[in-house]
C-alpha positions in Angstrom: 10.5 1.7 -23.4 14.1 1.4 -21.9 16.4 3.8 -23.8 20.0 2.9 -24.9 22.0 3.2 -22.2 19.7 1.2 -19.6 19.8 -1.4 -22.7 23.5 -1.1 -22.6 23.5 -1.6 -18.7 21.1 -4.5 -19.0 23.6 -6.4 -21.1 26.7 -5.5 -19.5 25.4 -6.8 -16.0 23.5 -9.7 -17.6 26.8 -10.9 -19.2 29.2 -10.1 -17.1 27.9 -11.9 -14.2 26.8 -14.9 -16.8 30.1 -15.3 -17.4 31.4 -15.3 -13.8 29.6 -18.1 -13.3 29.9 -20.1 -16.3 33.2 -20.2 -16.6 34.1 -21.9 -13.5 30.5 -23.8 -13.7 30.9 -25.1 -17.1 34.8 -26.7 -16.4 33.4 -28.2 -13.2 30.4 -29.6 -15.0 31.2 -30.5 -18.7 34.5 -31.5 -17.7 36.0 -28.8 -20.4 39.5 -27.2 -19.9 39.5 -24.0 -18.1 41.6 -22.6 -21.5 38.8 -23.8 -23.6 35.4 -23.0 -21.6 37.2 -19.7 -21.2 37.4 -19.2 -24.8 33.9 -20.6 -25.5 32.5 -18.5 -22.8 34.1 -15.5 -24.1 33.2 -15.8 -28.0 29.7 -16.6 -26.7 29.4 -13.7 -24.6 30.7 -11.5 -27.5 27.6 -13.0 -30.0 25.1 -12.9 -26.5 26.4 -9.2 -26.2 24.7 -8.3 -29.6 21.9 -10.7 -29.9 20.8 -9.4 -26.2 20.4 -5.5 -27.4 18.8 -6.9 -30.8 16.3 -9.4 -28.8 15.2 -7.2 -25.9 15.3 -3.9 -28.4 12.4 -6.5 -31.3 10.7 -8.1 -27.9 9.7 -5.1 -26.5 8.7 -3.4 -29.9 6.7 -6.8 -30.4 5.2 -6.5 -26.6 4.5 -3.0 -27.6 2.9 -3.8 -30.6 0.7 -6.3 -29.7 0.0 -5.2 -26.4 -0.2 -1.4 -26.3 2.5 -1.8 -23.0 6.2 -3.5 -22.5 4.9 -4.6 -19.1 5.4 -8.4 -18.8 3.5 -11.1 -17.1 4.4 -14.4 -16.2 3.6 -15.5 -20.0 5.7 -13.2 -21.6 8.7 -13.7 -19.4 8.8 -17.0 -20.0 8.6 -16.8 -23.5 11.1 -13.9 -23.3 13.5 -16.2 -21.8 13.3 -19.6 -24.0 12.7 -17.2 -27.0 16.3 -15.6 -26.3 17.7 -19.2 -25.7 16.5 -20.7 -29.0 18.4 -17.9 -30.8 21.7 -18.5 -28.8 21.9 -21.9 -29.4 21.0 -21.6 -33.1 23.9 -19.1 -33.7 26.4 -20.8 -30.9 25.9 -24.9 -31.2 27.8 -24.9 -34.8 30.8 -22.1 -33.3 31.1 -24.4 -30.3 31.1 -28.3 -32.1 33.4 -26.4 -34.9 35.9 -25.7 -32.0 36.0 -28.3 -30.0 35.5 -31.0 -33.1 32.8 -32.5 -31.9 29.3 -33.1 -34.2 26.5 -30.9 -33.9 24.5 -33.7 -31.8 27.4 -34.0 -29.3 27.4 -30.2 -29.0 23.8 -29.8 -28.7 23.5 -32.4 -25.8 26.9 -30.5 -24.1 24.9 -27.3 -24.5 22.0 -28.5 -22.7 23.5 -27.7 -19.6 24.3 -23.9 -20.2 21.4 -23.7 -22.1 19.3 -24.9 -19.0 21.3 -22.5 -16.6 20.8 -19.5 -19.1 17.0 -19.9 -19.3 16.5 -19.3 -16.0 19.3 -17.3 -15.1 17.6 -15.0 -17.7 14.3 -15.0 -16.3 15.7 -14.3 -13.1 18.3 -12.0 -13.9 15.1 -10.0 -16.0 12.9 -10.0 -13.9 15.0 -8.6 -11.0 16.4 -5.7 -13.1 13.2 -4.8 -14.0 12.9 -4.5 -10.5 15.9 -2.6 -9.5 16.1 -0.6 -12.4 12.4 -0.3 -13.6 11.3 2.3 -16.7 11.0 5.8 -15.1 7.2 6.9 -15.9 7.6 9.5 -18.2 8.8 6.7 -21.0 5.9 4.7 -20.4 3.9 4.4 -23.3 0.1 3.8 -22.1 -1.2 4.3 -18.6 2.1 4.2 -17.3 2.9 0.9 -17.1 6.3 -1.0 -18.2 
């Protein structure tokens, strides 16, 4: 399993490059003021921050679990990805209609967009930093695989 600090450098990364192109993505898109998708993108990153590190941390003691390895397939990235997405946009649709005053519908289908972007920037952004930055052997549990 990843230890702490690679968890740590998973989120940071993940975010922080999220972010960069949110931002600017989501005012250009959604038509939101920079002042405002700023703020939304920041108080969403801070809840994403945590919920990342708890996800990851319960997906790949679940993967582990049922599996006997955290190596993914196909299957489990996928899931891995809409998984983490159902989460975010059951903790962030009622912060985001609450601030901009809008109904829970009308933030839901606004949230569509970043919700579609997120699922497979996730998978993406996964996938290639289990690539770049894959478990050293010795913390493989198993046969040595991730």
């Amino acid at each position: 399993m990843r230890t702490t600090r690679d968890r740590i450098r998973y989120v940071l990364l993940f975010e922080t490059l999220g972010l960069a192109m949110v931002v600017p993505g989501g005012q250009a898109v959604l038509g939101i003021r920079a002042a405002d998708m700023g703020a939304i993108g920041l108080g969403s990153t801070s809840v994403a921050v945590l919920w990342n590190y708890i996800f990851n941390r319960g997906f790949d003691r679940a993967l582990l679990a049922l599996k006997g390895t955290t190596h993914k397939v196909l299957a489990d990235r996928l899931a891995h990805a809409v998984l983490y997405q159902v989460g975010l946009i059951v903790m962030l649709v009622p912060a985001i209609a609450l601030y901009l005053g809008q109904g829970l519908l009308s933030a839901f289908v606004a949230n569509i967009s970043l919700t579609l972007f997120y699922l497979v920037y996730n998978f993406a952004f996964t996938w290639a930093y289990d690539i770049v930055f894959p478990v050293p052997a010795a913390a493989l549990p198993h046969g040595g695989r991730a």
